[in-house]
C-alpha positions as CSV (number, residue, x, y, z in Angstrom):
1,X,-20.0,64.2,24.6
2,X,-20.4,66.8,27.0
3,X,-21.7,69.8,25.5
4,X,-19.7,72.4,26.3
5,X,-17.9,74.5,24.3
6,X,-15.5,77.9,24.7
7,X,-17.9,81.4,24.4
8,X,-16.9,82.4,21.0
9,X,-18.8,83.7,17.9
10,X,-20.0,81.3,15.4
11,X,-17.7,80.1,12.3
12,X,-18.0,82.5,9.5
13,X,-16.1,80.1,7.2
14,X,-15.4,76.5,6.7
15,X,-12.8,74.1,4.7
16,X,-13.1,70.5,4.2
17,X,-10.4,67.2,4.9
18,X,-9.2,64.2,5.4
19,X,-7.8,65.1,8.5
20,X,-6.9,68.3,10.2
21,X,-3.6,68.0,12.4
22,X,-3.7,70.6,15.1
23,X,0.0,71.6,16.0
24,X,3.4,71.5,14.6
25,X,6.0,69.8,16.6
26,X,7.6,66.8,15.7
27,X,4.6,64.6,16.7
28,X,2.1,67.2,14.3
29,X,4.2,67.6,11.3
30,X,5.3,63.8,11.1
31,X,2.1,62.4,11.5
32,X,0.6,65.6,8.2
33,X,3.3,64.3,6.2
34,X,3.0,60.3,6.4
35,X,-1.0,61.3,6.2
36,X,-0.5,63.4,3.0
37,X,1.9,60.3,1.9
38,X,-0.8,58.2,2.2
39,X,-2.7,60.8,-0.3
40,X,-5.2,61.8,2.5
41,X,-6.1,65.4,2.0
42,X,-4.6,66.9,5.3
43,X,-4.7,70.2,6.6
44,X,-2.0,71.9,9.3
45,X,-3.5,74.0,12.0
46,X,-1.1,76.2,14.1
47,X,-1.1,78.4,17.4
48,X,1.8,80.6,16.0
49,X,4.0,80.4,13.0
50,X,5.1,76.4,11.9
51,X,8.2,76.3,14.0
52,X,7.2,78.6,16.7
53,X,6.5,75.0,19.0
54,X,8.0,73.1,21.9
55,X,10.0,70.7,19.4
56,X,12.4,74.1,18.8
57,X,13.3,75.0,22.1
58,X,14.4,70.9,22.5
59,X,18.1,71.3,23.1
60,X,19.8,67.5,24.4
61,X,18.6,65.2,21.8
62,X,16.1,62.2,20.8
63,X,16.7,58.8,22.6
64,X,17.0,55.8,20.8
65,X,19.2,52.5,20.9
66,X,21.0,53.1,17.9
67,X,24.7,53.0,19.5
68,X,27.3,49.8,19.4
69,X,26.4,47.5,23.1
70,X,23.3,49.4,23.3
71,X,20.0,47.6,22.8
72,X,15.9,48.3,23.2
73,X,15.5,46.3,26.1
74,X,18.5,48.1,27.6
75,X,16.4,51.4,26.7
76,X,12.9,50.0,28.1
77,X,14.8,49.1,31.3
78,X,15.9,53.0,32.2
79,X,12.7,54.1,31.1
80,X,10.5,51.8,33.5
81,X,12.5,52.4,35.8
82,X,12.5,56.5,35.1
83,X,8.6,56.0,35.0
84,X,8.0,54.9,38.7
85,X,6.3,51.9,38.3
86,X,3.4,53.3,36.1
87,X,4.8,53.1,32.6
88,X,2.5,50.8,30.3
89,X,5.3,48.3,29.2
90,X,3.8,47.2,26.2
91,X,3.3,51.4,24.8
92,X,7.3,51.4,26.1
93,X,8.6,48.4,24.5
94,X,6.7,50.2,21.0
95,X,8.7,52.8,21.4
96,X,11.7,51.5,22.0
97,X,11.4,48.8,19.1
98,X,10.0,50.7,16.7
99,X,12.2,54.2,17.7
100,X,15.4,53.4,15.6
101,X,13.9,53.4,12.6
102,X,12.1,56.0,13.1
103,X,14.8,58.3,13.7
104,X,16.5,57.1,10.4
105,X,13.2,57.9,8.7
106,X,13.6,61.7,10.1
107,X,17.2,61.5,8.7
108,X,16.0,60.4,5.1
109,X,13.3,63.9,5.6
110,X,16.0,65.8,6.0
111,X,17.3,66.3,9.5
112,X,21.1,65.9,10.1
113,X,22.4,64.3,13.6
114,X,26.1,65.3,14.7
115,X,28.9,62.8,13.6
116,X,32.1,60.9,15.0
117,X,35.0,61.5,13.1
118,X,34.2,57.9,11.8
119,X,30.8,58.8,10.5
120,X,28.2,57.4,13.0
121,X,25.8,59.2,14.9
122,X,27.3,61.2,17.9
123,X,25.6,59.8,21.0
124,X,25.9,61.3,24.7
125,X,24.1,60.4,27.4
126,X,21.3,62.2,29.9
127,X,19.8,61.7,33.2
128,X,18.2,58.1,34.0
129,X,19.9,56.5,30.7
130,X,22.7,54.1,31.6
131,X,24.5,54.2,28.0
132,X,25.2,56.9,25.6
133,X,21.3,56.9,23.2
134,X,21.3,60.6,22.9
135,X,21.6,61.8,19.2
136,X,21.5,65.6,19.2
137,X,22.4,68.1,16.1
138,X,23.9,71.4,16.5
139,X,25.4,70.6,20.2
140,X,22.7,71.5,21.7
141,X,20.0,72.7,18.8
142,X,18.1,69.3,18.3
143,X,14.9,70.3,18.3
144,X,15.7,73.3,15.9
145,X,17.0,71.0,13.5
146,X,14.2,68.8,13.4
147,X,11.9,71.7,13.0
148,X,13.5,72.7,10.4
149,X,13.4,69.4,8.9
150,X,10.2,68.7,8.9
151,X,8.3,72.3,8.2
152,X,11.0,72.0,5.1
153,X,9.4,68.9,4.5
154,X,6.0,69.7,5.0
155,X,6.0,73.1,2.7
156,X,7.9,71.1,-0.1
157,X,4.8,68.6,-0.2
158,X,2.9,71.5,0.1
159,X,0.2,70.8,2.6
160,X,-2.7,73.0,3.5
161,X,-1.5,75.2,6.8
162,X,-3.0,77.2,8.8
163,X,-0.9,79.7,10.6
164,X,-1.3,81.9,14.0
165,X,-5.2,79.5,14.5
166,X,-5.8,78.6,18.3
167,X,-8.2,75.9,17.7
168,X,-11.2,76.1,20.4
169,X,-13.4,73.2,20.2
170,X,-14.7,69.7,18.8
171,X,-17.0,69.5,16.2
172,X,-19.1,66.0,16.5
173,X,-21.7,64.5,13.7
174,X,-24.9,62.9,15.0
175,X,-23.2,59.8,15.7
176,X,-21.0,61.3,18.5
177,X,-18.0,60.7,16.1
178,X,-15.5,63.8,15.3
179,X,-16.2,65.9,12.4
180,X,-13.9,68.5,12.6
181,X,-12.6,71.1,14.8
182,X,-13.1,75.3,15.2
183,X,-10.9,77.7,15.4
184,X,-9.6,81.3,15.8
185,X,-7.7,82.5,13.0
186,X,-5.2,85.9,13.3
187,X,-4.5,87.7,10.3
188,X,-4.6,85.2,7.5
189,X,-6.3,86.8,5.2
190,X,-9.5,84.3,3.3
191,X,-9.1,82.2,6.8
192,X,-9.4,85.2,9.1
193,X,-11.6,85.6,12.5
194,X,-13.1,82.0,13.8
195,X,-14.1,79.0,11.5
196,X,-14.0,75.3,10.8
197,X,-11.3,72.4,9.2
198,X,-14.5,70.0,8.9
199,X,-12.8,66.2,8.7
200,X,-13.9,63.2,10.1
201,X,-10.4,62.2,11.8
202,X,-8.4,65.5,14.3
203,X,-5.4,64.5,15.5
204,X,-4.1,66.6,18.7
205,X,-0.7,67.6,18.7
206,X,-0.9,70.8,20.4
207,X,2.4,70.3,23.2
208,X,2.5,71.5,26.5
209,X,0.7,73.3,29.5
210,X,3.6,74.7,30.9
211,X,2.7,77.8,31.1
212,X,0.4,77.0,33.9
213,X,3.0,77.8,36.3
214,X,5.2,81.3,36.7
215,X,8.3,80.1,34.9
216,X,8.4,77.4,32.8
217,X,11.0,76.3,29.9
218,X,7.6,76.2,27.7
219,X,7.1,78.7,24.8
220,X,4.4,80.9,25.4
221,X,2.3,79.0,23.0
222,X,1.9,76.1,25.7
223,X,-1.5,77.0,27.5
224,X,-2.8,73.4,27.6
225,X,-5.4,74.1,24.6
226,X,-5.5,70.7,23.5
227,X,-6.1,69.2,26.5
228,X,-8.7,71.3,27.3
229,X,-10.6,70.8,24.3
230,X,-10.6,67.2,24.9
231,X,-11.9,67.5,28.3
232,X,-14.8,69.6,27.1
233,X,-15.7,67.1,24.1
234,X,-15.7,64.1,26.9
235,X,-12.5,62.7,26.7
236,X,-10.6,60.9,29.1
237,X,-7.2,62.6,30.4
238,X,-4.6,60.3,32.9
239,X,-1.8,61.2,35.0
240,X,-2.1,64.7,34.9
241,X,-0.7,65.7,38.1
242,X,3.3,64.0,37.0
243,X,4.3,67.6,36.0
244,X,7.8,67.2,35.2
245,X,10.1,70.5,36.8
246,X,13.5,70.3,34.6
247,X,16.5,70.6,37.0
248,X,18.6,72.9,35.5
249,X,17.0,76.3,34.4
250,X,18.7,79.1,34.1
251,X,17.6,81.3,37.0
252,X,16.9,85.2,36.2
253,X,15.7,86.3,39.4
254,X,13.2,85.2,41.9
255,X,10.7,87.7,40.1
256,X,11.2,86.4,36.6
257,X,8.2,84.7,34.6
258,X,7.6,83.3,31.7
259,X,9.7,81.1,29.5
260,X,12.8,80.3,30.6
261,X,15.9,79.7,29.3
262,X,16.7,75.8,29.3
263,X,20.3,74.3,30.8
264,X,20.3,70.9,29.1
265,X,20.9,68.1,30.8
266,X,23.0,66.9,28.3
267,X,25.5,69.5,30.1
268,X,25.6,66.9,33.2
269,X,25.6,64.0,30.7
270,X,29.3,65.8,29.6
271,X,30.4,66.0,33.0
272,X,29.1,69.0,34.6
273,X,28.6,69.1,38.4
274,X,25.7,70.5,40.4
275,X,27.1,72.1,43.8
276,X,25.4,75.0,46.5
277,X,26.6,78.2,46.9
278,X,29.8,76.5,49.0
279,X,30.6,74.5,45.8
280,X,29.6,70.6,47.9
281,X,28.4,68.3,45.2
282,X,25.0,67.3,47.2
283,X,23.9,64.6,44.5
284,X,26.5,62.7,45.9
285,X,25.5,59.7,47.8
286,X,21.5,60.7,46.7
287,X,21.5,58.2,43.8
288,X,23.9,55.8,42.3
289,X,23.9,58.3,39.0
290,X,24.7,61.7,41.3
291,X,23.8,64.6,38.7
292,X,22.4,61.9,36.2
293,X,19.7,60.5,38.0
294,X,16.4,60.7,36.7
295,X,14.8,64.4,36.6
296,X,12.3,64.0,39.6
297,X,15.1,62.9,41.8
298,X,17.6,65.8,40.9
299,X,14.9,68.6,40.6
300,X,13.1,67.2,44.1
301,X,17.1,67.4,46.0
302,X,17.9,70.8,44.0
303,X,14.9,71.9,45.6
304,X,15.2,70.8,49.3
305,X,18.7,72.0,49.4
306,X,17.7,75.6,48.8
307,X,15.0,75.4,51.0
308,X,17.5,74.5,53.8
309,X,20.0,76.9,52.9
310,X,17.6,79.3,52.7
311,X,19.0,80.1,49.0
312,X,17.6,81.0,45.7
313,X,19.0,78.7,43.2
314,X,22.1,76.1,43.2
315,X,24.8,76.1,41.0
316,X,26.0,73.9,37.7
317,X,29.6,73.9,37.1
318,X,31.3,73.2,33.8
319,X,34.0,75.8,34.1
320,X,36.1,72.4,33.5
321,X,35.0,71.8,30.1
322,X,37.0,74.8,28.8
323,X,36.1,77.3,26.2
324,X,36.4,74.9,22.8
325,X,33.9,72.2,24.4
326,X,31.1,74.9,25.6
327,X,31.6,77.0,22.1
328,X,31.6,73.7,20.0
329,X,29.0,71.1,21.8
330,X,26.9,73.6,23.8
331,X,26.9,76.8,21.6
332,X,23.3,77.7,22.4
333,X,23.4,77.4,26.1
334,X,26.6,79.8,26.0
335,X,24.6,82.2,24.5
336,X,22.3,82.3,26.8
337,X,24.3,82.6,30.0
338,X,26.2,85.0,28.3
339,X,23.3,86.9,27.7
340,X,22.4,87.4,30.7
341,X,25.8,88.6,32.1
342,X,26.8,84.8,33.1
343,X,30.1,83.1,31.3
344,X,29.8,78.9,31.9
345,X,33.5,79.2,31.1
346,X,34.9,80.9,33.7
347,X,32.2,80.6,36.5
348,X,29.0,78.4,37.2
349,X,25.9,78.5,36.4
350,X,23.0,79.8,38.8
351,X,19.9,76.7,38.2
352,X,16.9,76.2,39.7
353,X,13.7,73.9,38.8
354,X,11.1,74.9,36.3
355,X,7.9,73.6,35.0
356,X,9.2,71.8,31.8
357,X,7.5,68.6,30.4
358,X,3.6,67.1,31.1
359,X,4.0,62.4,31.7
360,X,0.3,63.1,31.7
361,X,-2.3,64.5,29.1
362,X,-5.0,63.3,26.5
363,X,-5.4,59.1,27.4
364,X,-4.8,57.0,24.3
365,X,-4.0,53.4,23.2
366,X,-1.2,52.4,20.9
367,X,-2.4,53.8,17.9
368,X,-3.3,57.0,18.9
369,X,-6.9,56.7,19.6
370,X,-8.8,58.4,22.3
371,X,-12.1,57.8,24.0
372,X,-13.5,60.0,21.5
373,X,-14.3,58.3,18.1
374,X,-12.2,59.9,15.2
375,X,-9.8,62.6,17.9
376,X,-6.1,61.1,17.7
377,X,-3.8,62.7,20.5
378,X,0.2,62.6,19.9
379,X,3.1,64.1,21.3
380,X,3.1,66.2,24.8
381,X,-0.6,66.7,25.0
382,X,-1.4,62.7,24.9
383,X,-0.9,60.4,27.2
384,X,0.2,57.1,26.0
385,X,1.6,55.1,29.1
386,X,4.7,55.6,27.9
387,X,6.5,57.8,30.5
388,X,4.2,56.8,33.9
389,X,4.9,58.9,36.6
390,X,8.1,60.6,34.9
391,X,9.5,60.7,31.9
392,X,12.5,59.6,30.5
393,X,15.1,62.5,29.5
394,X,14.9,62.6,25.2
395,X,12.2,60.1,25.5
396,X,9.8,62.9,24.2
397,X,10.7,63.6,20.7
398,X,10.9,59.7,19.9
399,X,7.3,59.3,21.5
400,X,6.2,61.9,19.1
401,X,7.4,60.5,16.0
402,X,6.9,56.5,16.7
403,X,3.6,57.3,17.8
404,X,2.5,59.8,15.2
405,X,3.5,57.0,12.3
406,X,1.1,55.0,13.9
407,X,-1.4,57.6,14.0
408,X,-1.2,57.9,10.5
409,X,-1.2,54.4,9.5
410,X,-4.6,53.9,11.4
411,X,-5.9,56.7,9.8
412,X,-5.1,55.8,6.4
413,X,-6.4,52.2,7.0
414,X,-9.5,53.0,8.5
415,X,-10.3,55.9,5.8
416,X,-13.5,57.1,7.7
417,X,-16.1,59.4,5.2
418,X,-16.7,62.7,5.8
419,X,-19.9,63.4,7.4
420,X,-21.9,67.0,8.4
421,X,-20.9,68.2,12.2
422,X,-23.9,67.8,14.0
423,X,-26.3,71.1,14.8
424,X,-24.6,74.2,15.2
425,X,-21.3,74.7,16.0
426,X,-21.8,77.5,18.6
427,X,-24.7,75.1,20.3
428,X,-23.8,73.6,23.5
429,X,-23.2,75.1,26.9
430,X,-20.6,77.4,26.6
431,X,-17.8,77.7,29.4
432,X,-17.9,81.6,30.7
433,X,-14.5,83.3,30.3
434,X,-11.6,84.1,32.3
435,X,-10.7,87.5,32.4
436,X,-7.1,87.7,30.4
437,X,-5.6,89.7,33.7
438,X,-6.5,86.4,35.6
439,X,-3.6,84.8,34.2
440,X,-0.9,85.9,36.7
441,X,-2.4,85.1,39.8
442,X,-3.8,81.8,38.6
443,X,0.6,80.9,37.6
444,X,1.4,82.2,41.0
445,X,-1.8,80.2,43.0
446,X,0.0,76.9,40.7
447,X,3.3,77.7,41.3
448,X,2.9,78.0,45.1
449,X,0.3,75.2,46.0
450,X,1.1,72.4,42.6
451,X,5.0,73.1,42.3
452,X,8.4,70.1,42.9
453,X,6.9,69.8,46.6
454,X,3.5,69.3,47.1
455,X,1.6,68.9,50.2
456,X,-2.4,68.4,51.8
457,X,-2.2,72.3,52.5
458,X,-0.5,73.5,49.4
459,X,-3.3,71.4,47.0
460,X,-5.8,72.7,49.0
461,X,-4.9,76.7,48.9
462,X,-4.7,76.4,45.0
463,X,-8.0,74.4,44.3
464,X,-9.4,77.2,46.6
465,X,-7.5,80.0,44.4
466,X,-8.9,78.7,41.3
467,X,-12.1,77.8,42.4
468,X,-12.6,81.3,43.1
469,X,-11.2,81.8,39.5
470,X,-13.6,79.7,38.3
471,X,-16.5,81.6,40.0
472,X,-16.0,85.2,39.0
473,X,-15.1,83.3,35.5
474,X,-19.5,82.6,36.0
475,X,-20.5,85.5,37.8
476,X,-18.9,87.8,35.4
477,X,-20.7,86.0,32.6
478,X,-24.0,86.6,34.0
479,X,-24.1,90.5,33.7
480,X,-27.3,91.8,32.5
481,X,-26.1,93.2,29.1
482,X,-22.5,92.1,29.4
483,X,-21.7,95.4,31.9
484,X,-18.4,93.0,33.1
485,X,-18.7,90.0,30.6
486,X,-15.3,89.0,28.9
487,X,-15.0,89.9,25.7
488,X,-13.9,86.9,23.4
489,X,-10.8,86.9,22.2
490,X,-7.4,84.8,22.2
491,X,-5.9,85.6,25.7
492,X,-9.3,85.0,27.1
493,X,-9.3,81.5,25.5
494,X,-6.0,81.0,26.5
495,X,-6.2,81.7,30.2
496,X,-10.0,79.7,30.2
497,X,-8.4,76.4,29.0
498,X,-5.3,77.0,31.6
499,X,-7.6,77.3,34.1
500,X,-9.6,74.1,33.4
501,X,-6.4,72.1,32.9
502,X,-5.5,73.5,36.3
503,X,-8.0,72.6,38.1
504,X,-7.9,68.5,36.7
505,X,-4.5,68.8,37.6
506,X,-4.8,69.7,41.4
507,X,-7.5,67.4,41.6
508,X,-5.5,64.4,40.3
509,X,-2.8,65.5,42.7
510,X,-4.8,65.9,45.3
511,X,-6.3,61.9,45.1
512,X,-3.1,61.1,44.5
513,X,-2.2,60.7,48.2
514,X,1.6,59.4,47.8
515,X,4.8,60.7,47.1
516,X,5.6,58.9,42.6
517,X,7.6,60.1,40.4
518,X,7.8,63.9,39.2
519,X,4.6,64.3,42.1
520,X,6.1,65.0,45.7
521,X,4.0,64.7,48.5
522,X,5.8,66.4,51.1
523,X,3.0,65.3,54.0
524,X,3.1,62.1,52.7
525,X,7.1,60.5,52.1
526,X,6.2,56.7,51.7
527,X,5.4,55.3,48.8
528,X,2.6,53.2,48.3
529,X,3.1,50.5,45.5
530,X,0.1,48.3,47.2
531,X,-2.7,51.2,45.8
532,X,-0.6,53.8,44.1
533,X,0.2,51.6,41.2
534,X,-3.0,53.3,39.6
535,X,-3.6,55.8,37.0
536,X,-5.9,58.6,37.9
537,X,-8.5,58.9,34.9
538,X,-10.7,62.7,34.7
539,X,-13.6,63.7,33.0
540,X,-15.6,66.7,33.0
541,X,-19.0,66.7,34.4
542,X,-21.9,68.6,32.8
543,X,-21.3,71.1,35.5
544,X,-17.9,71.5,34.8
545,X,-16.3,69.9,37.4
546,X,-13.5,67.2,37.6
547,X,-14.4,63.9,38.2
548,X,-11.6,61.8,38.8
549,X,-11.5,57.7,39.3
550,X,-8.7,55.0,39.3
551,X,-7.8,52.7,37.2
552,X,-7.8,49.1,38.5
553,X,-4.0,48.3,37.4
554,X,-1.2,50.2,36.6
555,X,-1.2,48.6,32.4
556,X,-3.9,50.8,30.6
557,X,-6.8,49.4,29.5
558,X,-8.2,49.7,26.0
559,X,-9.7,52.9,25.1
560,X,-12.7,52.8,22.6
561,X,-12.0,52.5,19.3
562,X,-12.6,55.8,16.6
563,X,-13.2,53.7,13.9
């Protein structure tokens, strides 16, 4: 353990578990609900409001080989090959196995996939996949059917939730082993102002860090907070420089920030083609899939072509689909456009790249385990081997459920006992705050130096940029009196933990000294399978900085075990 902790006031209150979940995706609520199954007493903490995750905003679908021809070796194949030669087979071929039946355990919870006329799930296909594996519901509304689902689900078993909570830090018994977690609590009335879920196992399902970076397809709830927390309790993170920049967003403006509104890629899985602003196909002749090749490719070419044309954004065109196809398979991306003054059936769309998915995050081993004894990571924040350098479109939600059933199931077999967090929970050396304000420049300083093309230079300038960040963060802390000190408070956390997670992720990328996957060295083109077949492990230092090492092969090695 590492000692350090966020700057925030002492608990004032405390409940006790089995096991506190933090976060409520598909990888949160599946694993609170098989947990509470198993009659562990199981508590739901949330950033926001139960549905208010990543999971809602997913719009092409969930992967799995459940259509006629199609098989899970077929589906291991397109995602090793998606993953750049540093996907941990073994964590793939789980997923892929065990992912069928998973997703006809989410159908008996509740959700309902989109039909043939015959009665079998509706399958399309996405980027990287060679056959048609993509279930979706709603057209395009997946992920809000799940959601809906599952938090349907979870308030019919009634589980313990906690609402609107950002959880801020590990709390560890004598032994080193987890014992809980605190938290910030807004507005819940008896759970109100920071506290404690004391349980012996805390399972991380907290998403994304998306909004790391200017725009991103991330809700605003995705400020890395679970990563972050592990890296202060001594956990291991991997891979987190494979940032993965989703191909078709909908561009606003070159100004706009913030989430972004998402053009599936399900859209170029139906036909659609990407052109420039002279309507030339440019995916042509770039990859034996055109528009369907995998993410990194397509966002990495949209990319280069408007920085030699000197334009802001490319172009999607569907206007062949016709109105009854975009109003009956696509009805939420319709809406969009058409929001903004754009109509997909009469003209194309303007798209651009945008921060959209994390290969990298928390490291764990095939049940879920991390380096820390009795912390669990699923979902976005984790990093199970499973998508290497760059993951597999509709790969995501599947990795969150298999995985989070396994989760469970170690959880309920190991039953650990409670035990008393160790000392007190605001001990430790706690990380001076961010100003909130901070926020912008540290997006922009990402954005410019971390973004699709990366170079020496560009890693450089931002590690300088938040370096700085990270010393007024320190000097401002040590005003006599707290003159300048940052007052606590949820957008300080926030902006504290994406700056941490910021600075781990330029340093990966800048050992990282090769062009892999979703991570584009301009400076350097070749790849190097001879020594870049590595993960790149991080820890924090008792001073706070990264420390970052390789792994000796490209398969992950066992992490210690929590129980």
């Amino acid at each position: 353990m590492t000692g350090i902790r966020l700057t925030a006031p002492a608990p004032g209150w405390a409940i006790d578990a089995d096991v506190v979940v933090v976060g409520s995706g598909v990888a949160g609520l599946t694993t609170a609900l098989r947990c509470a199954a198993a009659g562990l007493d199981t508590v739901v903490v949330t950033k926001a409001r139960l549905d208010d995750g990543s999971t809602r905003w997913a719009q092409g679908g969930i992967a799995a080989a459940l259509g006629e021809g199609d098989t899970p070796e077929q589906h291991l194949d397109d995602t090793l090959v998606a993953g750049a030669g540093l996907c941990d087979e073994e964590a793939v071929r789980t997923l892929v196995t065990e992912g069928p039946d998973a997703v006809r355990r989410l159908i008996t919870t509740g959700a309902h996939f989109d039909t043939t006329d015959s009665g079998d799930i509706a399958l399309t296909r996405e980027g990287g996949h060679h056959r048609r594996r993509i279930a979706h519901a709603g057209g395009d509304a997946t992920g809000a059917e799940i959601s809906r689902a599952l938090v349907g689900a979870v308030r019919e078993a009634a589980l313990h939730t906690i609402e609107n909570a950002l959880v801020l830090d590990l709390l560890t018994d004598a032994e080193g082993r987890t014992a809980g977690v605190s938290l910030h609590v807004m507005g819940e009335g008896q759970h109100d102002g920071v506290g404690a879920v004391r349980a012996p196992s805390v399972v991380l399902a907290t998403g994304g860090m998306g909004q790391v970076f200017s725009a991103t397809t991330n809700p605003p709830v995705s400020t890395g907070d679970g990563v972050a927390l592990a890296l202060r309790a001594g956990a291991e993170v991997s891979d987190l420089e494979f940032v993965q920049f989703h191909p078709t967003v909908l561009f606003l403006g070159a100004d706009s920030e913030g989430q972004q509104p998402l053009v599936s890629e399900a859209v170029r899985g139906e036909g659609a083609h990407l052109v420039d602003g002279d309507g030339v196909r440019f995916m042509l002749g770039q990859h034996e899939l055109a528009e369907l090749a995998p993410r990194d490719i397509v966002a990495k070419a949209i990319t280069r072509r408007m920085l030699d044309q000197g334009a802001e954004h490319m172009y999607l065109d569907a206007r062949h689909f016709g109105a009854r196809m975009w109003e009956q398979r696509f009805p939420t991306i319709l809406a969009a456009c058409r929001s903004h003054g754009i109509d997909p059936v009469t003209e194309p769309v303007p798209v651009a790249p945008a921060a959209h998915y994390a290969s990298g995050g928390v490291r764990t081993d095939l049940r879920g385990r991390t380096t820390v004894p009795g912390l669990y990571a699923c979902g976005e924040v984790a990093c199970t081997g499973v998508h290497g350098a760059n993951r597999l479109a509709s790969n995501s939600l599947l990795e969150g459920l298999v995985f989070a059933e396994r989760i469970a199931a170690d959880i309920a077999g190991a039953r650990p006992p409670r035990t008393e967090p160790a000392g007190s929970p605001d001990a430790g050396d706690p990380v001076p705050l961010l100003a909130p304000e901070a926020r912008t420049a540290l997006q922009r300083a990402m954005t410019r130096g971390a973004g699709v093309l990366r170079s020496a230079d560009s890693l450089a300038a931002a590690a300088g940029e938040l370096e700085a960040l990270h010393r007024d963060a320190a000097a401002d802390a040590e005003v006599p009196s707290g003159a300048k000190a940052v007052v606590p408070g949820v957008d300080a956390w926030e902006v504290t933990n994406l700056l941490l997670v910021s600075r781990v992720l330029v340093a990966a990328a800048r050992d990282r000294e090769e062009p892999r996957g979703c991570h584009w060295r301009e400076d350097r083109p070749d790849r190097d399978d001879a020594h870049g077949r590595r993960h790149l492990v991080v820890r924090i230092a008792q001073d706070r900085t990264p420390v970052v090492h390789r792994t000796e092969t490209a398969a992950f090695p066992p992490v210690r075990p929590s129980d």
